[in-house]
C-alpha positions as CSV (number, residue, x, y, z in Angstrom):
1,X,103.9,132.7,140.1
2,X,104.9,136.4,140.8
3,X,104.5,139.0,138.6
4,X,105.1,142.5,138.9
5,X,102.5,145.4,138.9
6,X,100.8,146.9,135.5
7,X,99.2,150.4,135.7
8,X,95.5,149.8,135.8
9,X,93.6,149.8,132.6
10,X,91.0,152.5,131.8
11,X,87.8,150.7,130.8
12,X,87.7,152.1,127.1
13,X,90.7,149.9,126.8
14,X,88.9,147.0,127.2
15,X,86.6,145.0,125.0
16,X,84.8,142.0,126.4
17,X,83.5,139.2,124.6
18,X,81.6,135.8,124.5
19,X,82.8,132.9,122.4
20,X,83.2,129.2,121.8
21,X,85.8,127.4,123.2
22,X,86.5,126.7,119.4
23,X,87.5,130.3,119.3
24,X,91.6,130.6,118.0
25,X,91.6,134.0,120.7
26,X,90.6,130.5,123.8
27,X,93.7,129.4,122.8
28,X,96.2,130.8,124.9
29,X,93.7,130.9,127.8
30,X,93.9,127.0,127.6
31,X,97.7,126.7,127.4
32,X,98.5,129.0,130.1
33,X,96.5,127.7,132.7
34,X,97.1,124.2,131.7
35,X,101.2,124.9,131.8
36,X,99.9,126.6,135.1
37,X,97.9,123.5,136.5
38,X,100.8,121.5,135.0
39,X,103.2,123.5,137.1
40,X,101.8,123.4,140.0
41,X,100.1,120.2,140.7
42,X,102.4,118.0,137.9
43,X,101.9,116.8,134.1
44,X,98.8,115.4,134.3
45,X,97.1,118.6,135.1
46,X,95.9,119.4,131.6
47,X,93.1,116.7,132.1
48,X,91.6,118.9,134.3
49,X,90.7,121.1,131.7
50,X,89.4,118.7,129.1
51,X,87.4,117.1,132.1
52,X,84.4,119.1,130.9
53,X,82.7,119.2,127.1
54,X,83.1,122.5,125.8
55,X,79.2,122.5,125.1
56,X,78.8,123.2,128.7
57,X,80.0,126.5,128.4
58,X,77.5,127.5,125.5
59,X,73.7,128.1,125.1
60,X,71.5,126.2,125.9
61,X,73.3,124.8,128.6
62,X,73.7,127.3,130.6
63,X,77.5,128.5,130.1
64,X,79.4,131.6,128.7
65,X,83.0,131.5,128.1
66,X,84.4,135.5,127.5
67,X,87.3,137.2,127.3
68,X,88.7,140.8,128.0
69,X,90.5,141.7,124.5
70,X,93.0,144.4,125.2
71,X,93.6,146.3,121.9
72,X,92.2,143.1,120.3
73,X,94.3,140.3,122.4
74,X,92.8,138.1,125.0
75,X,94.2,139.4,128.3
76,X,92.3,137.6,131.1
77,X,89.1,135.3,130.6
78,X,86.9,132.9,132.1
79,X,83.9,130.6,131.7
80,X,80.7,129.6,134.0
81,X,78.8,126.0,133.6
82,X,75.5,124.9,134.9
83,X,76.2,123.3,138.5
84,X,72.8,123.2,139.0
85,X,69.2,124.9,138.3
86,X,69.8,128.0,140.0
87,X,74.0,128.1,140.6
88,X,76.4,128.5,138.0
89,X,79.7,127.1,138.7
90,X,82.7,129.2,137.8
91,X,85.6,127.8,135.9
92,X,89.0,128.4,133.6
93,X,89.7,132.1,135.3
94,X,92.6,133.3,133.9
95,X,94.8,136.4,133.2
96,X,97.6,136.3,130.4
97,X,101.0,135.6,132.4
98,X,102.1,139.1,131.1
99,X,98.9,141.1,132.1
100,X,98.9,140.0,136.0
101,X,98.3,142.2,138.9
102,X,96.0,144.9,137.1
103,X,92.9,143.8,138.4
104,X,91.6,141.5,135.2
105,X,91.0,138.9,137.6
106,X,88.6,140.7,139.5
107,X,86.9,142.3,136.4
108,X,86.5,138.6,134.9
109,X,84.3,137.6,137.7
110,X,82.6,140.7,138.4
111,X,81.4,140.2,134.1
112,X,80.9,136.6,135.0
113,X,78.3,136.9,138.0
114,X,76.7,139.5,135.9
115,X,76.1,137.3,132.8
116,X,75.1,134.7,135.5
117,X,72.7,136.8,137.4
118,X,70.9,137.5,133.6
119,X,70.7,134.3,132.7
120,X,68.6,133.3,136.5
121,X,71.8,131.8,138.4
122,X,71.5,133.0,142.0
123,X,74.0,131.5,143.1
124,X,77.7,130.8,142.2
125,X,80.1,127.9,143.6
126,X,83.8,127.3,142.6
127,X,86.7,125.3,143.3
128,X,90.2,126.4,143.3
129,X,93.3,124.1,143.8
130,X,95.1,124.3,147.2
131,X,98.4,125.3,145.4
132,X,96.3,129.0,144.0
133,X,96.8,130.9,146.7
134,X,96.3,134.3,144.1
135,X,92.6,132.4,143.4
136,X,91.9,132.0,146.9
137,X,92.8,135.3,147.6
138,X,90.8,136.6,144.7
139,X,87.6,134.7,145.6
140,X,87.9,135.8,149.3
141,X,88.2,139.6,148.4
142,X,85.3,139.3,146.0
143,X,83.0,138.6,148.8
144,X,83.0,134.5,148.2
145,X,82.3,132.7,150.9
146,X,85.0,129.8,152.3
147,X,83.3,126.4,152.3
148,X,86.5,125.2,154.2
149,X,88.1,125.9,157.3
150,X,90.5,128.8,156.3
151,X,92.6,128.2,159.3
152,X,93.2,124.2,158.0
153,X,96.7,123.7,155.7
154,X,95.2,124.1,151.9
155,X,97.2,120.7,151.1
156,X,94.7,118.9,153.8
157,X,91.6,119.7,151.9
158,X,92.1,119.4,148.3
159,X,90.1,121.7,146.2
160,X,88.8,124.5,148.3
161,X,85.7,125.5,147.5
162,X,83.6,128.7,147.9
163,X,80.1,130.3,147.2
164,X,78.3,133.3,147.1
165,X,74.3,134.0,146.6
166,X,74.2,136.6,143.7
167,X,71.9,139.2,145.0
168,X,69.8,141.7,142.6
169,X,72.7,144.3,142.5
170,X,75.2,141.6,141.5
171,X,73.1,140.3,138.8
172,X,72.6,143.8,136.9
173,X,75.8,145.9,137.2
174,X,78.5,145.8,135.0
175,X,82.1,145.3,135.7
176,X,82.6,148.8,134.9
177,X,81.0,149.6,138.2
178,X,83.4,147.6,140.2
C-alpha cells in the first residue's frame, strides 16, 4: 500500500510503551494488519494473527508487545516471542495506515532488539510474507540478514525469513540513537 511522506517526528513526541495484547490502544494494531494480511494474501489472513496465544508476548515467556503513542495514540507497534533459548522471534510490526513513511517502522524494531538484547535474546529471526515488499525492505536496511535467495521470485518461497545476531551495542542503545 502506498502512502505518502510525513515530516519525521522529533523523539519528545513519542512515548513508547509495553502492554497486554488485552490492551483497548492493541486494538487497531490487530485490525490493520489483519485487513492488511487480509488484503494481500485473501480472507483467511486474520488466522495468522490469532495463530499465536497472546501469553507468548508477556512475562514470563519471554515476549513484549509495545507501542509508540503519538500524543497518546498508538502510531506504530510490534511484539517479540520466544523462538527459542537465546532468539526472539519478531512479530505483528506495524505502523498506523495514516502514520506511514516516517521512520516508526524502523524505530519499532530498533526498541524491539533492545528490549530483546535486555532480556538475553542474542539473536532475532522473523518471517515476512512474500507479498511485504515495505517489510522486506525494512528488515534488509536494518541490517537483517536474508535466509533466502534474494534474487529467487518472493511468490516461490513463501515466507521469507531473515536473522540477525544482536551484538552488545544492539542490546543497550535505545531507539533514540538510531
Amino acid at each position: 500500500m502506498t502512502s505518502v511522506a510525513q515530516p519525521p517526528l522529533a523523539e519528545a513526541d513519542l512515548t513508547v510503551i509495553h502492554v497486554p495484547v488485552s490492551d483497548p490502544r492493541v486494538t487497531p494494531l490487530l485490525r490493520e494488519l489483519g485487513d492488511e494480511y487480509s488484503t494481500r494474501y485473501g480472507k483467511d489472513a486474520h488466522a495468522e494473527i490469532a495463530r499465536y496465544p497472546d501469553k507468548e508476548f508477556t512475562p514470563p515467556y519471554g515476549g513484549l508487545l509495545l507501542l509508540l503513542l503519538e500524543r497518546g495514540e498508538p502510531v506504530a507497534g510490534g511484539a517479540f516471542r520466544r523462538y527459542d533459548a537465546t532468539t526472539a522471534e519478531l512479530k505483528r510490526i506495524w505502523t498506523h495506515s495514516a502514520h506511514r513513511r516516517r521512520g516508526l517502522a524502523r524505530r519499532v524494531v530498533a526498541e524491539l532488539e533492545r528490549e530483546a538484547g535486555a532480556r538475553g535474546y542474542r539473536r532475532i529471526h522473523l518471517t515476512t510474507g512474500p507479498r511485504q515488499p515495505e517489510a522486506r525492505g525494512l528488515y534488509l536496511a536494518t541490517g537483517y540478514t536474508p535466509l533466502f535467495d534474494t534474487e529467487a521470485d518472493p511468490e516461490t518461497i513463501g515466507p521469507l525469513p531473515f536473522e540477525k545476531h544482536l551484538n552488545a551495542r544492539s542490546r543497550t542503545r535505545k531507539a533514540s540513537d538510531l
